[in-house]
C-alpha positions in Angstrom: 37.0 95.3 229.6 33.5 96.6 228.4 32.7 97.2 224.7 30.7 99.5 223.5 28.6 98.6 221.2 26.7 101.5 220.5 29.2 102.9 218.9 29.9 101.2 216.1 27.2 99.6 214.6 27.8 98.2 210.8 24.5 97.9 209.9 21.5 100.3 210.3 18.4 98.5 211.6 15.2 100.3 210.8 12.3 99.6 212.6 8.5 99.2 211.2 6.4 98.3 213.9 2.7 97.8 213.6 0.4 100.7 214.0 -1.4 98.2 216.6 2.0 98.1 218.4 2.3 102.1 218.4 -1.4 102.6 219.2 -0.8 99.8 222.4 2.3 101.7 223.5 0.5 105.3 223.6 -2.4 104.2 225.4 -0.8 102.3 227.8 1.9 105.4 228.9 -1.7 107.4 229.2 -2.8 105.3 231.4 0.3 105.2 233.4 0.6 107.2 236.8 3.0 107.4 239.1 2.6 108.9 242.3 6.0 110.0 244.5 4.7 110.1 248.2 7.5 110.6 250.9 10.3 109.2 248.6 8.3 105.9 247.3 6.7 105.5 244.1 3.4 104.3 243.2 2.6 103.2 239.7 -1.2 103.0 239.4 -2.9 102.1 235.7 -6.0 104.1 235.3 -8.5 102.0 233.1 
């Protein structure tokens, strides 16, 4: 059957990303928008 391997994990990964990476992320979910109109979804990116 299905593992799950979030459980146990025996090593701990930590993650540096760039600030470049972070500062791309950020901007990009700002200029996300979704719009719900009569049960569909519209994803618009507002440059």
């Amino acid at each position: 059957m299905a593992k799950i391997y979030s459980d146990c994990n025996p090593k701990k990964i930590q993650l540096n990303p760039k600030k470049e990476t972070v500062d791309f992320l950020l901007n990009y979910s700002k200029a996300l928008r979704v719009n719900c109109y009569k049960k569909m979804k519209f994803e618009a990116l507002l440059n």
